[in-house]
C-alpha positions, 0 to 999 in steps of 0.5 A: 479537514474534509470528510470524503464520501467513503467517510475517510477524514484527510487534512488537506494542505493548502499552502499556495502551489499544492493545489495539483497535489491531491488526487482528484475526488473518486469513489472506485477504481477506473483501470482497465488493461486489456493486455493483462488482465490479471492485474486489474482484476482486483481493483477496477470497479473497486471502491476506495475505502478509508480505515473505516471500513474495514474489519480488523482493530486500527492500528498507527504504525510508524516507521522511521529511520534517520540519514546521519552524515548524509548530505540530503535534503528531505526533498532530494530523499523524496524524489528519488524514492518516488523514482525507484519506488519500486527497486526499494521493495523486499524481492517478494514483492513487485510493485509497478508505478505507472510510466508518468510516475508516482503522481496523484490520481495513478494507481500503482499494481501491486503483485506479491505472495502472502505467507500461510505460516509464520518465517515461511515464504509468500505463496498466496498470490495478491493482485491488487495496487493502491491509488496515489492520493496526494503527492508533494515534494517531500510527501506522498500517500497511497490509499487502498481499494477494496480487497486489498489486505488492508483498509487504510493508508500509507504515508511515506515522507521525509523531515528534518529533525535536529539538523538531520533528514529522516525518512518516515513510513506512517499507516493509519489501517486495518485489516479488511475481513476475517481472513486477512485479520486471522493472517495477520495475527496468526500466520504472521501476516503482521510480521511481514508488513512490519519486514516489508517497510522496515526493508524499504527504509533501508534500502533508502538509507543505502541509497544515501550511503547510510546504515542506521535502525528502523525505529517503529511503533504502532498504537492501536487506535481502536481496539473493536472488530468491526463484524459487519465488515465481514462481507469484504471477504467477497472481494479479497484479492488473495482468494480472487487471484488464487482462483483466477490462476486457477482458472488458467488452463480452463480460459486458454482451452476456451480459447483454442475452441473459441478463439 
């Protein structure tokens, strides 16, 4: 067990062979693409930040879902969802894995539209992504920075259990400030994230030809809000990356007068 800078505890696996599956050790975010802008906006500079730091109670979320009669390895399950990380995601959200693919270290960008009534659609613009923090054949986890929705993590991995593979979403996360915890219980933001990996199991199911349930289960781990991280609400990337399209025609009037 190590215990990283930003007071985020990860077991580590040591087993020979993995020692290029864990992320090198950073504290921000180090991202910049000068042709698009937007889509750094929210993360360069950013900290890296654990459950520990953000606002909301701690939950464990766990989502599961077993490929009966498909001949899989948990290997095989891993790969190809690494490889079309993104095709599995619901049409409201668009992820976008770097070129070299979903490897420790990268970040993958995240844009999607968060909803401000609950059964409504998406319509809060985010900009944001999340770091690829370890990554093995039939494992990966993605940590967030700063900002996003959620302070935390996402393990997504696969498993053999009683002779049947099963894929598996597991969070270990938070809300990051007062804005996003108030979506979250009341304007159906946690109904989303719930849809969004149930979704996502699903369409790894269809991939190996199998229709079966989600079975999910969260347990809350610590039930406190945590008050002095009220001031990450200076860095939510929802309300940045509302101003910033805002902002839109302004930049593009700056430009014409001072190309």
């Amino acid at each position: 067990m190590e215990t990283g800078k930003n007071g985020s505890r990860v077991e580590r696996r040591t087993e020979p062979g993995l020692e290029n599956s864990w992320a090198e050790p950073v504290d921000r975010f180090q991202v910049v693409d000068p042709s698009n802008i937007a889509r750094t906006l929210n993360i360069h500079g950013r900290k890296v930040v654990s459950p520990l730091q953000g606002f909301g109670p701690m939950w464990q979320r766990n989502y599961r879902i077993r490929l009966s009669g498909a001949s899989v390895t948990p290997s095989e399950v891993i790969a190809d969802w690494k490889k079309n990380f993104a095709v599995f995601q619901p049409p409201e959200n668009h992820f976008f894995p770097p070129l070299t693919g979903v490897k420790p270290g990268e970040v993958v960008y995240i844009e999607a539209n968060l909803p401000i009534l609950p059964g409504l659609p998406g319509i809060i613009p985010m900009k944001s992504g999340v770091l690829v923090l370890y990554s093995d054949d039939v494992m990966f986890t993605v940590m967030t920075p700063e900002g996003f929705p959620i302070s935390g993590w996402n393990t997504f991995s696969a498993y053999k259990e009683d002779g049947v593979t099963v894929a598996q979403v597991q969070g270990l996360v938070r809300t990051s400030d007062p804005i996003y915890e108030f979506g979250f219980r009341y304007m159906g933001g946690e109904v989303g994230e719930d849809r969004t990996w149930i979704y996502v199991l699903n369409k790894v199911a269809e991939r190996w030809g199998v229709k079966g349930q989600v079975h999910f289960y969260k347990v809350l781990v610590d039930q406190n809000v945590q008050w002095k991280y009220a001031k990450n609400l200076w860095k939510n990337a929802a309300i940045r990356s509302f101003f910033y399209i805002l902002g839109a025609p302004i930049r593009w009037v700056g430009k014409v007068i001072f190309p």
